[in-house]
N, CA, C and O atoms as a Tripos MOL2 file, in Angstrom:
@<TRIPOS>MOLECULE
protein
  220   219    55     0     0
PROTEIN
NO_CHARGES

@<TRIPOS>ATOM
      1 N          77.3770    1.8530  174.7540 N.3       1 UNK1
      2 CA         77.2430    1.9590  173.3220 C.3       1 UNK1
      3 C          77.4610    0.6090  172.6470 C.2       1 UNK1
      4 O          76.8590    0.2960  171.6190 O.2       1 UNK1
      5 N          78.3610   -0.1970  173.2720 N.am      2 UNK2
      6 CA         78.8180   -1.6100  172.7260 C.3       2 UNK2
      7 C          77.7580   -2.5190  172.8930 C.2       2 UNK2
      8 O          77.7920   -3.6090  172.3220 O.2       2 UNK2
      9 N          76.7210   -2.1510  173.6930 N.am      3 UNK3
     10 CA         75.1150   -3.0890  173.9690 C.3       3 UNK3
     11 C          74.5050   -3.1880  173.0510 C.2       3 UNK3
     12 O          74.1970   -4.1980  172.4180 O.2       3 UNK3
     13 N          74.1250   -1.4880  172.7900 N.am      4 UNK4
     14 CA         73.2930   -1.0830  171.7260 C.3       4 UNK4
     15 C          73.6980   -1.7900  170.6780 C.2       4 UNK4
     16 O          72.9710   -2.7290  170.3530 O.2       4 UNK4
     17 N          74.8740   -1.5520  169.9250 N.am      5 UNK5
     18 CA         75.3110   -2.3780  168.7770 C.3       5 UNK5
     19 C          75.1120   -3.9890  168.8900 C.2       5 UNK5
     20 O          74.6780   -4.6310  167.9340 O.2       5 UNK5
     21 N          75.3730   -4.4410  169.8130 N.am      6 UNK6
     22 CA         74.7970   -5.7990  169.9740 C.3       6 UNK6
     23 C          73.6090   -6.0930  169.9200 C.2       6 UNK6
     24 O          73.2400   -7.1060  169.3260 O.2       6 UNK6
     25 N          72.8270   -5.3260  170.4870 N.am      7 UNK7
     26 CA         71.2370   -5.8250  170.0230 C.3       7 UNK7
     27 C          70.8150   -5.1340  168.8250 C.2       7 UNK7
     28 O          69.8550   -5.6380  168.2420 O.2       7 UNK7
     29 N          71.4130   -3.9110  168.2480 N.am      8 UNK8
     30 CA         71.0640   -3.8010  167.1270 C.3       8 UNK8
     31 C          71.4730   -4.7070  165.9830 C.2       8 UNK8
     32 O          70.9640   -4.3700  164.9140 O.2       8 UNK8
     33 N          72.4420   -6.0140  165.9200 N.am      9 UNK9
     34 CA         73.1190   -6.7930  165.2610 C.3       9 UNK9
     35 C          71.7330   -7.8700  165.6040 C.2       9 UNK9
     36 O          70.7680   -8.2440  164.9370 O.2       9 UNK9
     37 N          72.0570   -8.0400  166.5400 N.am     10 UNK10
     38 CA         70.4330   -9.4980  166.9100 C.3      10 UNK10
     39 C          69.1670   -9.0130  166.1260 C.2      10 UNK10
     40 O          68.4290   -9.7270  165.4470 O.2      10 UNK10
     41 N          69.0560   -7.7200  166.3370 N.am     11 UNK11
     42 CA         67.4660   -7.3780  165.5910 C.3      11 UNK11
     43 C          67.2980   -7.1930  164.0660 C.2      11 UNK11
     44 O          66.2310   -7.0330  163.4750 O.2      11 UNK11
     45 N          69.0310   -7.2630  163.3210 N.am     12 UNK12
     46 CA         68.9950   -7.0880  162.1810 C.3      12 UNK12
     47 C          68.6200   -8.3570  161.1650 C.2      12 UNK12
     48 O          68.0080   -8.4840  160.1050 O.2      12 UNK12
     49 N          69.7240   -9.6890  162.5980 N.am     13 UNK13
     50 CA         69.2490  -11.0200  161.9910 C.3      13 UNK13
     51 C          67.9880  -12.0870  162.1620 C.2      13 UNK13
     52 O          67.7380  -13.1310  161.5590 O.2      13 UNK13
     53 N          67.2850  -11.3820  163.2510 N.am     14 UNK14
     54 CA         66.1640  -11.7160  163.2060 C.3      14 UNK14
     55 C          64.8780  -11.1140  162.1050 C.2      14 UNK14
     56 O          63.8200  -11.5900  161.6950 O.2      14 UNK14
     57 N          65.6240   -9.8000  161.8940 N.am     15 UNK15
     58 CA         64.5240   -9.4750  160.2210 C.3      15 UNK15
     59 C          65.1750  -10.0950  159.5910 C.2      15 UNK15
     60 O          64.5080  -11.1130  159.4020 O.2      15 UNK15
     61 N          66.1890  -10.2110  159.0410 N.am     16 UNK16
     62 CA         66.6820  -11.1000  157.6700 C.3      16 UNK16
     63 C          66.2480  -12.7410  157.9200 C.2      16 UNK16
     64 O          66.1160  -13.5900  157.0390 O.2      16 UNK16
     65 N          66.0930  -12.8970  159.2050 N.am     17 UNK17
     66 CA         65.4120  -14.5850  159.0160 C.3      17 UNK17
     67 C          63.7430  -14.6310  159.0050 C.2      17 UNK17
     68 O          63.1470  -15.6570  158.6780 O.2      17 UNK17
     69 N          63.1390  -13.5540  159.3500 N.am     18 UNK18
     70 CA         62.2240  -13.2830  159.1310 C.3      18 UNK18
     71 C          61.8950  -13.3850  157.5060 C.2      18 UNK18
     72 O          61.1060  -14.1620  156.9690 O.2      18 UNK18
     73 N          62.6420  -12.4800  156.9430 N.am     19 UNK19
     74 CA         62.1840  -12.8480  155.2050 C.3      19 UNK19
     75 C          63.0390  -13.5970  154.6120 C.2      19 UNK19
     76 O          62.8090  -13.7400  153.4110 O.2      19 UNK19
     77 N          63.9740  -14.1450  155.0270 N.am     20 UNK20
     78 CA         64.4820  -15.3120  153.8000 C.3      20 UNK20
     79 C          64.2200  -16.6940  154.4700 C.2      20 UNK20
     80 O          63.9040  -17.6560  153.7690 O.2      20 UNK20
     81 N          64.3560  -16.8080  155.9060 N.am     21 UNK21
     82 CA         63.7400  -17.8450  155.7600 C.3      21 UNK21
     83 C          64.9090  -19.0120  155.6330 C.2      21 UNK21
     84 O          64.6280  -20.2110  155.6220 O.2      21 UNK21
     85 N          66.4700  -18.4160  155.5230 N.am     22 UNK22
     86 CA         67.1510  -19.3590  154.9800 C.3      22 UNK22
     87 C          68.0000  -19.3160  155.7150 C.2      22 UNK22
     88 O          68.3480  -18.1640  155.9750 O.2      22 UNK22
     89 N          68.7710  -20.4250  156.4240 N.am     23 UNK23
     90 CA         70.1530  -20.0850  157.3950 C.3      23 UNK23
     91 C          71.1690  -19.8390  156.8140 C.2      23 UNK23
     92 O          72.0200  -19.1380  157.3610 O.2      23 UNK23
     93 N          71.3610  -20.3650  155.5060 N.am     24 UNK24
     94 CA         72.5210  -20.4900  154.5680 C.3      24 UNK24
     95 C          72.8560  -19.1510  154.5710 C.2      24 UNK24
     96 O          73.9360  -18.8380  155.0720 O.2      24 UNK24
     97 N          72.0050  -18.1460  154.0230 N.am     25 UNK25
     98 CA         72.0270  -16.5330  153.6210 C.3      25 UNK25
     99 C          72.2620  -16.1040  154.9840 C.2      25 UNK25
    100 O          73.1340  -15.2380  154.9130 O.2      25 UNK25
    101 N          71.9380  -16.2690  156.1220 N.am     26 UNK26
    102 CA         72.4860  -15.8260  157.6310 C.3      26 UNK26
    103 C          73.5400  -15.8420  157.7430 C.2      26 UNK26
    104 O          74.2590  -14.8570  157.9070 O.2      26 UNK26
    105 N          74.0420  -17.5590  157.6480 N.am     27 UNK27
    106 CA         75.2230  -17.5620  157.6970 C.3      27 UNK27
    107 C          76.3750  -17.0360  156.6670 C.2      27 UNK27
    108 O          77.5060  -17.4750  156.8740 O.2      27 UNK27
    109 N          76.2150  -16.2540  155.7170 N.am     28 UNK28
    110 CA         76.8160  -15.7020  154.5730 C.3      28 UNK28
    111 C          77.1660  -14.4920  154.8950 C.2      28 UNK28
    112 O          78.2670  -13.9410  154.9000 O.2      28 UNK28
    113 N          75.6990  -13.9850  155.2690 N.am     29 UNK29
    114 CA         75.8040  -12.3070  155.5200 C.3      29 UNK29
    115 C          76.1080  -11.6820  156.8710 C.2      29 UNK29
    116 O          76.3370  -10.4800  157.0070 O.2      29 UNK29
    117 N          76.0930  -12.8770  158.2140 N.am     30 UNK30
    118 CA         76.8870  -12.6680  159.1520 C.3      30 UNK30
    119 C          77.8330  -13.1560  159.9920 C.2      30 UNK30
    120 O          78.3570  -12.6200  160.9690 O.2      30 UNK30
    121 N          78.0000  -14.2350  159.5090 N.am     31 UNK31
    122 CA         79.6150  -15.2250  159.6530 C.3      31 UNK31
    123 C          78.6420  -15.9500  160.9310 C.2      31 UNK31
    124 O          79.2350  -16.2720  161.9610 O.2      31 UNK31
    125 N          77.3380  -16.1590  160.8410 N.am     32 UNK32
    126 CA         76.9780  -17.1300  161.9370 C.3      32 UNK32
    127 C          77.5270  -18.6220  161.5310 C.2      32 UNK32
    128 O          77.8380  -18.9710  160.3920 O.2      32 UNK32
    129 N          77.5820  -19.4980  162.8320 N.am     33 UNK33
    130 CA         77.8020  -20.7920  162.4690 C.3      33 UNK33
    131 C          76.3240  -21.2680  162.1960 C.2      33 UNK33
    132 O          75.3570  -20.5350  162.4050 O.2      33 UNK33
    133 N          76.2150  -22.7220  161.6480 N.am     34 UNK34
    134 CA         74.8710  -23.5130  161.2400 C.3      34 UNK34
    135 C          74.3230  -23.5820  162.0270 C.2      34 UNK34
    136 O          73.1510  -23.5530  161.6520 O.2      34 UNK34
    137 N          74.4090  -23.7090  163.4980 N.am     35 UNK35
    138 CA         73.9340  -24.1060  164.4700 C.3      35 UNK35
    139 C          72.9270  -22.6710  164.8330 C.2      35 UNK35
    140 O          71.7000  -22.7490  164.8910 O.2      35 UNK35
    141 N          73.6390  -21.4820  165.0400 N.am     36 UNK36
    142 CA         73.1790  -20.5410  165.3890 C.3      36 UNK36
    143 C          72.3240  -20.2590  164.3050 C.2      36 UNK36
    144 O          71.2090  -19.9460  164.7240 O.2      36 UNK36
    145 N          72.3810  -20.2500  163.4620 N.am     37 UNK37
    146 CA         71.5040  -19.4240  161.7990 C.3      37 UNK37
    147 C          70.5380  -20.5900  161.7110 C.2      37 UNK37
    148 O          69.6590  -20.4350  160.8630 O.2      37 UNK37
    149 N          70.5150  -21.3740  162.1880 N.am     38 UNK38
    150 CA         69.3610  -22.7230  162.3610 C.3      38 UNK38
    151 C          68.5470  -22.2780  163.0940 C.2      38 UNK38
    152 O          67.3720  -22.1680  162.7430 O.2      38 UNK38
    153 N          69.1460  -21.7800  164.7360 N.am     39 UNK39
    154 CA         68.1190  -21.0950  165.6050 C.3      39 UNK39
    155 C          67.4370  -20.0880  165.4950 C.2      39 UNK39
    156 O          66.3450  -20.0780  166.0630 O.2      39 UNK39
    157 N          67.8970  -18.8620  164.6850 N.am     40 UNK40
    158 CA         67.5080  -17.7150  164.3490 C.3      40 UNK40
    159 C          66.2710  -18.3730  163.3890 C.2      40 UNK40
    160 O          65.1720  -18.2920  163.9370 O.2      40 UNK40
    161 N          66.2670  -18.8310  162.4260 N.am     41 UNK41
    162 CA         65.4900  -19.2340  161.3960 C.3      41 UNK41
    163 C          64.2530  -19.9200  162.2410 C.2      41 UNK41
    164 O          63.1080  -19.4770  162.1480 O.2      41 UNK41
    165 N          64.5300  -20.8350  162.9180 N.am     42 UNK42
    166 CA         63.3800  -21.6980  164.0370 C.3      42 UNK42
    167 C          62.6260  -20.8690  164.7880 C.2      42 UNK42
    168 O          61.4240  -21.0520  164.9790 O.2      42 UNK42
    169 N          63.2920  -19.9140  165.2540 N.am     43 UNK43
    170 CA         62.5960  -18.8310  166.1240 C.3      43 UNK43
    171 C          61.9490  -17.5660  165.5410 C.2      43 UNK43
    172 O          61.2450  -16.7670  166.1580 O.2      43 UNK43
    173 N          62.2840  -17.5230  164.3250 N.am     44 UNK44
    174 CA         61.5720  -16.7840  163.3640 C.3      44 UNK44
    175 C          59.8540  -16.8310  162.6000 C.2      44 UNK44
    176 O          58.9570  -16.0510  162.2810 O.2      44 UNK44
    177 N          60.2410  -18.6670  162.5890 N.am     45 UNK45
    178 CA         59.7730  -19.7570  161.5490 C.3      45 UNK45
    179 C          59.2340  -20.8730  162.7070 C.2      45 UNK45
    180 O          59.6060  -22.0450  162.7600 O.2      45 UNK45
    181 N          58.3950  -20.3060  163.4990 N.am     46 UNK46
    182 CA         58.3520  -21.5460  164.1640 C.3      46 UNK46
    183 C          57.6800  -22.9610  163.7780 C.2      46 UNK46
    184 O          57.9180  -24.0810  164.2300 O.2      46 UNK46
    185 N          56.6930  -22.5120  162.7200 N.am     47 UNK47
    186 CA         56.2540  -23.4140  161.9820 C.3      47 UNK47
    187 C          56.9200  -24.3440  161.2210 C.2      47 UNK47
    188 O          56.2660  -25.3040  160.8120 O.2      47 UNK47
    189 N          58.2470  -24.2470  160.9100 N.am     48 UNK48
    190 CA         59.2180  -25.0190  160.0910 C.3      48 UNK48
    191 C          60.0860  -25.8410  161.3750 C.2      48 UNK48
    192 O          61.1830  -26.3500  161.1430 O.2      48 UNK48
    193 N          59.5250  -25.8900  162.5750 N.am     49 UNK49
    194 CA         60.4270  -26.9330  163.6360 C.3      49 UNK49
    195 C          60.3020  -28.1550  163.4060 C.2      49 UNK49
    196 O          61.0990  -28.9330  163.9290 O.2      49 UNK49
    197 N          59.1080  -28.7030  162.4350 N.am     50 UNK50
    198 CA         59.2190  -30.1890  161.7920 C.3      50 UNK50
    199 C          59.4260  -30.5190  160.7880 C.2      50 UNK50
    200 O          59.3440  -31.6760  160.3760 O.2      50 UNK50
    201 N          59.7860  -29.4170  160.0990 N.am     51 UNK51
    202 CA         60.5320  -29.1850  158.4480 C.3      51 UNK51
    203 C          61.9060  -29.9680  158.4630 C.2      51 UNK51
    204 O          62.3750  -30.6590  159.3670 O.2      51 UNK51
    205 N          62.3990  -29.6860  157.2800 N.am     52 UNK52
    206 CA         63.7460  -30.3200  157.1660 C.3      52 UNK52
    207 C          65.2280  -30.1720  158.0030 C.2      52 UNK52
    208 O          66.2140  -30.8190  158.3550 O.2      52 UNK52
    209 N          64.5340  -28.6420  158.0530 N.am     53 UNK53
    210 CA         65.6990  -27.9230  158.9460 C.3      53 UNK53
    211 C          65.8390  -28.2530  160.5110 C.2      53 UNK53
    212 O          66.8310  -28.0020  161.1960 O.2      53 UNK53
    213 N          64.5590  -28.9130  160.9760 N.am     54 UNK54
    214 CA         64.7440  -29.3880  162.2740 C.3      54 UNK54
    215 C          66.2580  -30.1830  162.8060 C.2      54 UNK54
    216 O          66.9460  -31.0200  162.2210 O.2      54 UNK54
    217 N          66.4140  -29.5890  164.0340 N.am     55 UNK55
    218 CA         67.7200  -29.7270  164.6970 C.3      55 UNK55
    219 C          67.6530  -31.2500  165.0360 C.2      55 UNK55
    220 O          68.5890  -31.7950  165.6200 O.2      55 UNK55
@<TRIPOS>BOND
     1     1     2 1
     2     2     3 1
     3     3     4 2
     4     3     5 am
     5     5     6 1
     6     6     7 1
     7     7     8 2
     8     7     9 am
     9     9    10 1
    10    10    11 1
    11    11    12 2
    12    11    13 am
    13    13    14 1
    14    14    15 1
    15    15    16 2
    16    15    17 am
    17    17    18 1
    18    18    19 1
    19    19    20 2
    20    19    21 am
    21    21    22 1
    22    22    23 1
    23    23    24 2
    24    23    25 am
    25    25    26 1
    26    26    27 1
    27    27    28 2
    28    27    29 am
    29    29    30 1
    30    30    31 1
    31    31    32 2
    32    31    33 am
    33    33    34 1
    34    34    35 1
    35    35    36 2
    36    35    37 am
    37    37    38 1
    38    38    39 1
    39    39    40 2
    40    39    41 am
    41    41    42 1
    42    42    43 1
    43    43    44 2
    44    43    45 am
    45    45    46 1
    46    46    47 1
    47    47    48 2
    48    47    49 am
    49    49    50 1
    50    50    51 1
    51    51    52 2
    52    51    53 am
    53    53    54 1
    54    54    55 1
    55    55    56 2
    56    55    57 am
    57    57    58 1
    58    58    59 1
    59    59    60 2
    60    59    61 am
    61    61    62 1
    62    62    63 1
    63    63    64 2
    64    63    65 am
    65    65    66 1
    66    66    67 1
    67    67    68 2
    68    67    69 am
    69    69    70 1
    70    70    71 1
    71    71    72 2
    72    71    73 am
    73    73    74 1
    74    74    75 1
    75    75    76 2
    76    75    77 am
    77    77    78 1
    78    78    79 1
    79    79    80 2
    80    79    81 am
    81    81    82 1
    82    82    83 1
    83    83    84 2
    84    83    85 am
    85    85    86 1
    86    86    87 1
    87    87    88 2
    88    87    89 am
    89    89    90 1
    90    90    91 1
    91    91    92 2
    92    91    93 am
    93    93    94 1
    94    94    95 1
    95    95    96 2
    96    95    97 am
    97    97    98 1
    98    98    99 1
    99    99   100 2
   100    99   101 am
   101   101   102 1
   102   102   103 1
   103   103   104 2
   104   103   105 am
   105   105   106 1
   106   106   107 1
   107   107   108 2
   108   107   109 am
   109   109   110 1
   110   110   111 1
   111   111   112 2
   112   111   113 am
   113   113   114 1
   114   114   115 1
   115   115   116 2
   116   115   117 am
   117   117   118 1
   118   118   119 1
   119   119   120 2
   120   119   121 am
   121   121   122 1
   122   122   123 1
   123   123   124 2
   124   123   125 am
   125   125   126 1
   126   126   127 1
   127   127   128 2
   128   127   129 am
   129   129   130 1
   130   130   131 1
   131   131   132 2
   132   131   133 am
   133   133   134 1
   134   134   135 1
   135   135   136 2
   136   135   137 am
   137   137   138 1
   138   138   139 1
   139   139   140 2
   140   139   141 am
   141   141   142 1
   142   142   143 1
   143   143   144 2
   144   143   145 am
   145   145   146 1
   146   146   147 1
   147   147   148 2
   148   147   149 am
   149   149   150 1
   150   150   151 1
   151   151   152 2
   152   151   153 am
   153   153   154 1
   154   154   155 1
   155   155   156 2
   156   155   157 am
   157   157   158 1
   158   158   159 1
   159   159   160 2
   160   159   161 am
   161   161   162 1
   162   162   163 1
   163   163   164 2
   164   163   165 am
   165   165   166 1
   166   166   167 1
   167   167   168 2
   168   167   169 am
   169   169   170 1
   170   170   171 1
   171   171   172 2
   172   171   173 am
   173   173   174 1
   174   174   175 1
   175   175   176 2
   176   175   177 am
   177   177   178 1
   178   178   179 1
   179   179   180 2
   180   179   181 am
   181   181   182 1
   182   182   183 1
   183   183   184 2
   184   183   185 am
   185   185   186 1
   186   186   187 1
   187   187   188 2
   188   187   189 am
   189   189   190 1
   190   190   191 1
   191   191   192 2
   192   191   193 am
   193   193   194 1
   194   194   195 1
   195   195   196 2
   196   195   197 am
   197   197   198 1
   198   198   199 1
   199   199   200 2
   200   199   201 am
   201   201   202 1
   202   202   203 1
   203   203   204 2
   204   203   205 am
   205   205   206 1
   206   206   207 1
   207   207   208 2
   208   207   209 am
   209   209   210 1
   210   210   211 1
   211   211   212 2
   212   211   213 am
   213   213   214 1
   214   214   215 1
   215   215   216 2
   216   215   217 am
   217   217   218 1
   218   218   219 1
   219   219   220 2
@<TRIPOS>SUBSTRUCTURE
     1 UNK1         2 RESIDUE 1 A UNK
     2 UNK2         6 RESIDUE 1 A UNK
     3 UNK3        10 RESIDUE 1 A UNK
     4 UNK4        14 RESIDUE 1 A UNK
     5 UNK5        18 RESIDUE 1 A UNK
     6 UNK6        22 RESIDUE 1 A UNK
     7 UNK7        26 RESIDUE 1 A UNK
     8 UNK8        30 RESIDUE 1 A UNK
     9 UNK9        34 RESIDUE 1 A UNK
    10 UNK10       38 RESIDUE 1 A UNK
    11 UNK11       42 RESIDUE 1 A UNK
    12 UNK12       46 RESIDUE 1 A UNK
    13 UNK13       50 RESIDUE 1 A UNK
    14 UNK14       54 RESIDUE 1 A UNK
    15 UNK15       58 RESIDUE 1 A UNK
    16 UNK16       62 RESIDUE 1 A UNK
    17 UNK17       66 RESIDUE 1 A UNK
    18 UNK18       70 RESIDUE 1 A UNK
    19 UNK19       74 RESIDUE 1 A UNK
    20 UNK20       78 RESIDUE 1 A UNK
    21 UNK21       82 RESIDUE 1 A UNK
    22 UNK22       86 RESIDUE 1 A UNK
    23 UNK23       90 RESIDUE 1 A UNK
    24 UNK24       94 RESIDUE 1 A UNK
    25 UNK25       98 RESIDUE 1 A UNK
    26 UNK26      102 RESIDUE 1 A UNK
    27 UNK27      106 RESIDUE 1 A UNK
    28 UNK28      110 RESIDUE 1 A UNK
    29 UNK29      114 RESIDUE 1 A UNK
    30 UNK30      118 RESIDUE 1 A UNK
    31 UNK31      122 RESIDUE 1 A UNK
    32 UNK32      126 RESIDUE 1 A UNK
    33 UNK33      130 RESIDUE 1 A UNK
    34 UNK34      134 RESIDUE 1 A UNK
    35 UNK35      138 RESIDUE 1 A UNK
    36 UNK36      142 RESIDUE 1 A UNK
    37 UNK37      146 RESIDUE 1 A UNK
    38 UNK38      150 RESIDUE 1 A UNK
    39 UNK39      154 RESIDUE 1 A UNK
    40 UNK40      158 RESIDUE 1 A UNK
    41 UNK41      162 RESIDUE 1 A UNK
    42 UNK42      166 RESIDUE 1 A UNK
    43 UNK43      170 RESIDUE 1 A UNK
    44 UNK44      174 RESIDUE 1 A UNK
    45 UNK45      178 RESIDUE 1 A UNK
    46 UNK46      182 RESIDUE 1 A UNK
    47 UNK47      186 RESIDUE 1 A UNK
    48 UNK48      190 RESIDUE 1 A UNK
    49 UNK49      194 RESIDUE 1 A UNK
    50 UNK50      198 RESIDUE 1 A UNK
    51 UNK51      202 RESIDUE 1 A UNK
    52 UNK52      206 RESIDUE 1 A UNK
    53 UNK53      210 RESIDUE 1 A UNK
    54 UNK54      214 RESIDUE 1 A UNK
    55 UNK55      218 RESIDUE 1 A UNK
């Protein structure tokens, strides 16, 4: 049951980076660090890997 909840947590922040688009709001609404809410957003957004936000 403790899986399930884990990937249901991954699939929630991959829709929310899906539409905002923003790590800041990731990291707000799920205590991710920058690093991680950077990746979520990149892997969402792959088109933005030479954007500003690039690592």
């Amino acid at each position: 049951m403790a899986d399930d909840t884990g990937l249901l947590r991954v699939d929630r922040i991959v829709d929310e980076a899906r539409h905002s688009g923003d790590p800041v709001r990731l990291m707000e609404l799920f205590g991710l660090s920058s690093l991680s809410a950077t990746r979520y957003v990149l892997s969402a957004h792959p088109d933005k890997k030479n954007g500003p936000i690039a690592p």
